[in-house]
N, C-alpha and C positions, 0 to 999 in steps of 0.2 A: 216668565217674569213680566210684571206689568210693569210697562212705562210709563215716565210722567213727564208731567208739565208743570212748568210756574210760568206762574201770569205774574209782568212783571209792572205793576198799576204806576206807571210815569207818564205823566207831561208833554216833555217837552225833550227831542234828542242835540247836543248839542255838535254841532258841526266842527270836524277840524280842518281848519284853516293857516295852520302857522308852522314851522321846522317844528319836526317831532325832539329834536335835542333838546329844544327850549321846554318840555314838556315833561323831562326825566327829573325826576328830583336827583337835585345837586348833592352828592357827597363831598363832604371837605372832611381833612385830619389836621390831628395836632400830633405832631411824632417825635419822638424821647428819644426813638434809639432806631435811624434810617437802615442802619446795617445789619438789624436783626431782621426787618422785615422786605426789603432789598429787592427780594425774588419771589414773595407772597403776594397772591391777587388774592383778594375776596370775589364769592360768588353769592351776590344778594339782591333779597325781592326786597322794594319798596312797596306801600299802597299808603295812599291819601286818604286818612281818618277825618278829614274837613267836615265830612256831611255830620258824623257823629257826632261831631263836635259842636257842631252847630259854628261853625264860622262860613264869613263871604266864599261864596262858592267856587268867585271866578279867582280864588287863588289855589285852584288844587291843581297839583303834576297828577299823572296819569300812572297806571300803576305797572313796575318796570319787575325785568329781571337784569341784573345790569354786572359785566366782571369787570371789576375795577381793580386800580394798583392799589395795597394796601395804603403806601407811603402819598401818592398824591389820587383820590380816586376821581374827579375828574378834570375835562371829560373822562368817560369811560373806553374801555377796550371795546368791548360790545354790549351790546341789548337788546332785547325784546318790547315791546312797549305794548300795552292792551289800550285802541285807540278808542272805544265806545263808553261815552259819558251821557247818564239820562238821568233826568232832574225831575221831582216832584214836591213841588210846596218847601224849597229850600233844599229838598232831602235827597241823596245821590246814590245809584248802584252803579258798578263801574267793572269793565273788564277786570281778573282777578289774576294772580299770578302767585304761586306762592310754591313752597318744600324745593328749592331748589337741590340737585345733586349730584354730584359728577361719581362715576363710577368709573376710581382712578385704573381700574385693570382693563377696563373696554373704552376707556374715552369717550362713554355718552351722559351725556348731559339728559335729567330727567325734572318734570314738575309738575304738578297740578294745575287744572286752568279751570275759572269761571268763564265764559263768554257771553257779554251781553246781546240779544238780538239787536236785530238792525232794526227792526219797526216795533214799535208800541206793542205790547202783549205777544210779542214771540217769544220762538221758546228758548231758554236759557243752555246755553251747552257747556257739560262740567264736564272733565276726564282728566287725563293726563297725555302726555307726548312726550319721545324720546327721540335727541338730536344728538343727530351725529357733527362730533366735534371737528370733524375733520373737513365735511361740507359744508355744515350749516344748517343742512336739510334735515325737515321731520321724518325718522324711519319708522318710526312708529306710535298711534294715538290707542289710547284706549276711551271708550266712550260707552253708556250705559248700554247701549243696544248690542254691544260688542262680545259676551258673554250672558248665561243663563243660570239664575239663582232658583232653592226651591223654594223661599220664601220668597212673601210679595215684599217688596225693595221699595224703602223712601228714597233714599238717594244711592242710587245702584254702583257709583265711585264717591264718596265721600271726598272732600277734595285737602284732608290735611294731609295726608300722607303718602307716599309713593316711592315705592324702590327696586330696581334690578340687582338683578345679580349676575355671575359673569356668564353665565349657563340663559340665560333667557327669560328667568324664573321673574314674576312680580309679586309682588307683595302692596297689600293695599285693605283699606276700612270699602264697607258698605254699609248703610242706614238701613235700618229696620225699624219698620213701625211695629209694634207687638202691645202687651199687653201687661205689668205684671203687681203682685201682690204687694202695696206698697203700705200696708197698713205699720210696717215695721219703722217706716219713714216718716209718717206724716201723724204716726197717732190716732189716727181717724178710720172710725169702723169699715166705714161707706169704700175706702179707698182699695178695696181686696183686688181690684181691674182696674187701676188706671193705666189710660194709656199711657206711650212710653217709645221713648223713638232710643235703639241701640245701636251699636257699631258690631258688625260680626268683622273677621279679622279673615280674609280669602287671599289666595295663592291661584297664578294660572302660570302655566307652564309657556314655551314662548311660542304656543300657539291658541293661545288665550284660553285654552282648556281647565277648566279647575281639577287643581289637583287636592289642594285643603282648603274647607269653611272649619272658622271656628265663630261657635258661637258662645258669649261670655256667660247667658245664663244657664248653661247649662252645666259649668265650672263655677259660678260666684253665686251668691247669695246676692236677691234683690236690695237686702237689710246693709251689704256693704258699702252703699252707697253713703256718700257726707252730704248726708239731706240741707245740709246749712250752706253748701253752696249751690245749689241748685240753681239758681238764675245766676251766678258767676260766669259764665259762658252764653255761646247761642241758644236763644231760646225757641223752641216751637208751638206754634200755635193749638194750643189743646194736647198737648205731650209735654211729658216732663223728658226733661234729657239726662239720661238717666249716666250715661258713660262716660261720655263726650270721648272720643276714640281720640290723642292728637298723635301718637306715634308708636310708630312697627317698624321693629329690623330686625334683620337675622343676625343672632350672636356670633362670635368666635367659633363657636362650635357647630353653626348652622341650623341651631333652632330659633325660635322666634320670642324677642323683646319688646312688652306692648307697653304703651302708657296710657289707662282711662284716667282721665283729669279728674275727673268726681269720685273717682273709688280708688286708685293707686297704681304702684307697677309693679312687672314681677315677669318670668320666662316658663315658656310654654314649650312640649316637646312637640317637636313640627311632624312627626310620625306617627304620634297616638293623640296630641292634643291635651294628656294631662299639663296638669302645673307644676312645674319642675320650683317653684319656688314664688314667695309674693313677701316684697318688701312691706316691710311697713304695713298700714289700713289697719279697719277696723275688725278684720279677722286676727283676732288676736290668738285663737288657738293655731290657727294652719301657716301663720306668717310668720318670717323672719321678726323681730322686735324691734324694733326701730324705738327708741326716745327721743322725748319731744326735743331735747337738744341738737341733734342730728338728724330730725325727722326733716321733710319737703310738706312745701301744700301748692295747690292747682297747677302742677308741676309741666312740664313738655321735656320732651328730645332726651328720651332714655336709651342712652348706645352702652357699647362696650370699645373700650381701646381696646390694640394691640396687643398690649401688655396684661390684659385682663382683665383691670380692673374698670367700674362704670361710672360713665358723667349723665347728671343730669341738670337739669333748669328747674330750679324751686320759683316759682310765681311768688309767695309768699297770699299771706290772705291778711285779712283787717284784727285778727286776735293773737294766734301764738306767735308767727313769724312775720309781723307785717316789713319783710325784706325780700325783694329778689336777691337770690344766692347760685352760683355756681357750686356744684355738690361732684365731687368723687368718689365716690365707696368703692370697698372693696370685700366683698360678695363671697360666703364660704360657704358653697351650696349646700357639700354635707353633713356638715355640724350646726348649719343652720344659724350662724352668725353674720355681724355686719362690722364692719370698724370703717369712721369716716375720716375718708386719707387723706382730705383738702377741703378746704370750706373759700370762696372767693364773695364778699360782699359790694358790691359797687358802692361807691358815693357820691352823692347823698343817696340814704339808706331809703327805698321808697318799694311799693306793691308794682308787679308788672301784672297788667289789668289782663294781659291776654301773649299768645303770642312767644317768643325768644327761647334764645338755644346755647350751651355752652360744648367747643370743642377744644381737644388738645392737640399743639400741630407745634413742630421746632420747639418743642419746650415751652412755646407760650399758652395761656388762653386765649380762647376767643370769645367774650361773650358776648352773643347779640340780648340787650335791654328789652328786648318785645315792647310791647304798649307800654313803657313804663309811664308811671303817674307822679313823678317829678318833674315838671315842666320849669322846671326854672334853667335845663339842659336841652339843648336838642340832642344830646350824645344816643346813637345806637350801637355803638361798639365799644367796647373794652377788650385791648391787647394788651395782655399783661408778661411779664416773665412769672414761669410754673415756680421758681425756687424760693424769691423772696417777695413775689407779688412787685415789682418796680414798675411801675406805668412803661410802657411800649410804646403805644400810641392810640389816641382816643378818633373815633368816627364819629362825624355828625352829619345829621340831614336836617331838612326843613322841621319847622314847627308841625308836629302832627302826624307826619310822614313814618311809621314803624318799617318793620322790619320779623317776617316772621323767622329767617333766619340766616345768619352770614357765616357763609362757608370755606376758611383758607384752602387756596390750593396752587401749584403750582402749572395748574393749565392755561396754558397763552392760546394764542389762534396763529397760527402759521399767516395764513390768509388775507390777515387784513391790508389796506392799502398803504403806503407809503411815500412820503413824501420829498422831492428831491428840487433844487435850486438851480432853474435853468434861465439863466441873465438874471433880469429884475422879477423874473415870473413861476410862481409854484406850481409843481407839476407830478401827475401820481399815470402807473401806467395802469391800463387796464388791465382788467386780471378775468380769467375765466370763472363764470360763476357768479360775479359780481354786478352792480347796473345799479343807474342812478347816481352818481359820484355827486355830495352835494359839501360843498367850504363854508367852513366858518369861523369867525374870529371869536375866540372862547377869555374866558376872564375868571376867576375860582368857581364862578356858581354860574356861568349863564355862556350858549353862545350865540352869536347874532350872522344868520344865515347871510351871506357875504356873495355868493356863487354860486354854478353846478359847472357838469363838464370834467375833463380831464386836465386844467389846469387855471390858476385864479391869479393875476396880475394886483398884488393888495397896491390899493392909495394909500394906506396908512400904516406905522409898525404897528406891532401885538402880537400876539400867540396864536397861530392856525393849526387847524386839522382838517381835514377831508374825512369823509363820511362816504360807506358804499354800503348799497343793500345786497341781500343774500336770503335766498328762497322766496316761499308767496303763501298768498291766504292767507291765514289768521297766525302763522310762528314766524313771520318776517322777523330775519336779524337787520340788525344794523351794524356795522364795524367800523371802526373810528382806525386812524392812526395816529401815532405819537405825534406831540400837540410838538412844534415849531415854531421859534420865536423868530420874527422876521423886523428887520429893522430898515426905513430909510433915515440913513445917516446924514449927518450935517457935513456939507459940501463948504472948501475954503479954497477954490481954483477960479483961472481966467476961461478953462473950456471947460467947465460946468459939467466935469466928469461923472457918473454917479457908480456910486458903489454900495451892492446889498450886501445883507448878510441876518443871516437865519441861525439859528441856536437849537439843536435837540437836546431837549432834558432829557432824554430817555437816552441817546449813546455816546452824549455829552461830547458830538461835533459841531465847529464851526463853519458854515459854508458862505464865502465869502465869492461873489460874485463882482466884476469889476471888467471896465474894458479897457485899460491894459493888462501888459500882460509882468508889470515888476512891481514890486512894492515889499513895506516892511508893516507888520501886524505886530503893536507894541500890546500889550494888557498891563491894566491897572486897577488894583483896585480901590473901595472906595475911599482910602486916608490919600490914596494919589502914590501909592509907591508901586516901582513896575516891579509884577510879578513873572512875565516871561516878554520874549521879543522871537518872532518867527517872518524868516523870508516868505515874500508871497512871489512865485514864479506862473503864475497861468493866469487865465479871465478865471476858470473856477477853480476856487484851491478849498480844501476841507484841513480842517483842524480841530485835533484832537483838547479838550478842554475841560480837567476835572480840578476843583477844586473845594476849597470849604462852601457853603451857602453864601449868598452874597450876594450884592453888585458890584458889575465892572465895568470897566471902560475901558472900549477896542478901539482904539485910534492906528488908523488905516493910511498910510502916507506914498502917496507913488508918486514917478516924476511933476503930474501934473495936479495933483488933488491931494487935500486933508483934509479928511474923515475921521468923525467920531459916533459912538452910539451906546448905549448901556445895553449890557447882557444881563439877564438875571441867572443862578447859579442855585438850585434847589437838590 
């Protein structure tokens, strides 16, 4: 296999100098119904489209993999952050991160990686890596030099797609430069060899061994191709991109589900390599029949539930369908039929330029927006209920910032650090594995590095979390703990007693710190009527504290001191 290099012709590298949190694009939500989503984290990549876009440079985040609470997503639980930004005449390529995916039966966390070099004109390193949930640590990368193709290889891991399986097995695209007949395309005599960059569809076993290539031209007609989107996707310099590969999994039944964006989808037997079936396209004698009412265009993330039936992401295009839609069918292999079980349109109805994914998890959707091209939202999420479509709760990120795809799941991190109210001073223990401990006072969207160390004395109230690292080199995690709202109260004594007190939204305790040791903790809320009254017997006492959203008022009264302080209540 030949290897390559890109040359990557920038500038100028810009240096990081500041807390990498500050640097995550911020997710916020707007949420309908807390108790559907309650115990749902999302698992999503961000990247900053600014250069694209052509806006001020010095406003892009860096491009993340980040799990967050569905209900409040930051800060975040944890992240990955790709720290290398190079600038040329405006224009930016940037560490990449993208396909994130948890493999709920082995607990590893898997995804594709760009990695920019560290000097001018080095070489750029693509593959993927698989972390173990449990450490944190990379167990294993794949990289192009890692396996042996017998075609010569443009890009030897193509970086959309990437999946294990419980057995060891991956599944992944590779780029091939080739050659093919595209007269059927373009019309044009001369066109009998153009070049042509393709996706083959390869399997290695979990000793990087190939056990299946599949290559598409040897199954498809070059003529299947929808010549009219042709520069819709990446394009290559002197190739036309004939496939564009964006997704592979193994079905229900453990053969393989692909999606070429430019020609269509359809399931392949992973033993012999025929076509067990092709939705839709312009193979009209060998296809399933799809009409255009039901039909997808430049479509991504073609799975199968549980239940059998399969979701996919309709991009939409500028003529038949100009909408992204969430698509359900349900697939009759041997009769060769299609019936669509659910249609989900987002609003406002707009084209998703690249990009996004729909899953079905607790009865909801989840659909991530990809690039969509309504900008008058920054929304990248739609959580919907599956029954009668009721808004859930919406995600948004910054202006620009997409999302190739947001993953519900129930995986937390055991690990991460925690925070605990020791007198007036917050304190996390160390933990093995972990290093770096660095505080900060966080606000919906931003947080402002405050500290490091194992514990941060705040001058101010506000909302803290500590921050710890975990592993090294290029898949450094980060892990936050649940954000603490810490408060100095307003003091009304002759010995200028003081009494804190911190709020976790997350287990919805009170930890009221104080040096005496008696007192009485009234709460009120904001009309001024009291909602409970509890004895406070110690210097630290914890209290339990749920109720509606809100604010409240903890007024704190011991022999010698009265205190008051607002809680917030989410």
């Amino acid at each position: 296999m030949k290897k390559y290099l890109l040359i990557v012709l920038l500038l100028h590298l810009y240096a990081v100098s500041f807390a990498q949190l500050n640097k995550v694009a911020p997710l916020t939500s707007l949420v309908h119904d807390a108790a559907k989503i309650a115990d749902v984290n999302l698992l999503v990549n961000t990247k900053d489209f600014t250069n694209v876009f052509l806006f001020p440079l010095q406003d892009a985040y860096f491009t993340t993999i980040q799990l967050v609470h569905a209900s409040h997503p930051f800060p975040p639980i944890w992240y990955q952050i790709g720290t290398k930004l190079l600038s040329n005449a405006g224009h930016t390529a940037s560490d990449f991160y993208l396909g994130p995916h948890i493999n709920e039966k082995t607990g590893r966390l898997s995804y594709s990686f760009v990695i920019i070099p560290d000097t001018i004109g080095g070489h750029v390193s693509e593959g993927y890596v698989i972390i173990d949930t449990l450490t944190m640590e990379p167990v294993d990368t794949l990289t192009e030099g890692d396996f042996i193709l017998p075609d010569s290889s443009f890009e030897a891991v193509d970086n959309h797609e990437y999946e294990e399986d419980e057995h060891g097995n991956k599944i992944f695209f590779t780029g091939v430069k080739t050659r093919i007949d595209a007269r059927c395309l373009s019309g044009i005599a001369g066109d009998s060899l153009m070049p042509a960059e393709v996706q083959y569809i390869v399997v290695l076993d979990s000793l990087n061994h190939v056990k299946f290539i599949w290559n598409p031209l040897q199954h498809l007609s070059p003529c299947e191709m929808h010549w009219e989107w042709r520069n819709s996707s990446t394009t290559y310099a002197g190739s036309l991109n004939w496939s564009h590969a964006n997704s592979v999994r193994w079905a229900n039944d453990g053969n393989i589900l692909y999606s070429f964006r430019h020609i269509g989808i359809g399931k392949i037997n992973s033993a012999t390599g025929d076509i067990m079936f092709k939705l839709g396209g312009k193979d009209t004698l060998n296809s399933i029949h799809l009409p255009d009412s039901i039909g997808y265009s430049l479509q991504h993330d073609f799975s199968q539930r549980p239940d059998g039936k399969y979701s996919l992401f309709s991009n939409g295009d500028d003529s038949i369908r100009p909408y992204m839609a969430g698509m359900i069918y349900d697939i009759d292999e041997i009769n060769k039929t299609v019936q669509l079980v659910d249609r989900y349109i987002p609003q406002p109805q707009c084209i998703s330029k690249a990009l996004g994914g729909l899953d079905t998890y607790h009865g909801m959707y989840f659909l991530n927006r990809g690039m969509k091209f309504c900008f008058s939202t920054n929304q990248i999420v739609d959580i919907i209920n599956q029954n009668d479509k009721s808004p859930v709760a919406e995600i948004f990120a910054p202006a620009v910032n997409f999302s190739y795809r947001a993953y519900p799941t129930t995986w937390n991190i055991s690990r991460r650090p925690s925070v605990t109210l020791q007198s007036d001073t917050l304190a996390t223990d160390s933990i093995s594995g972990l290093y770096e401990y660095t505080w900060y006072r966080v606000t919906n969207t931003f947080g402002v590095n405050v500290g490091t160390g194992l514990s941060y004395s705040p001058t101010v109230s506000g909302k803290y979390v500590v921050e710890a690292k975990a592993g090294s080199g290029s898949f450094v995690s980060y892990l936050l703990s649940d954000p603490v709202d810490y408060f100095i109260t307003g003091v009304s004594n002759t010995k200028k007693k003081t009494v804190s007190v911190t709020y976790n939204t997350t287990d919805k305790i009170a930890r009221i710190s104080m040096n005496e040791t008696s007192g009485v903790l009234s709460i009120y809320n904001i009309s001024g009527q009291k909602v409970n009254e509890i004895s406070l017997h110690n210097n630290i006492n914890e209290v339990y504290f749920k109720n509606a959203p809100g604010i409240y008022i903890f007024e704190i009264t011991t022999p010698n001191s009265h205190n008051t302080c607002k809680v917030y209540v989410d």
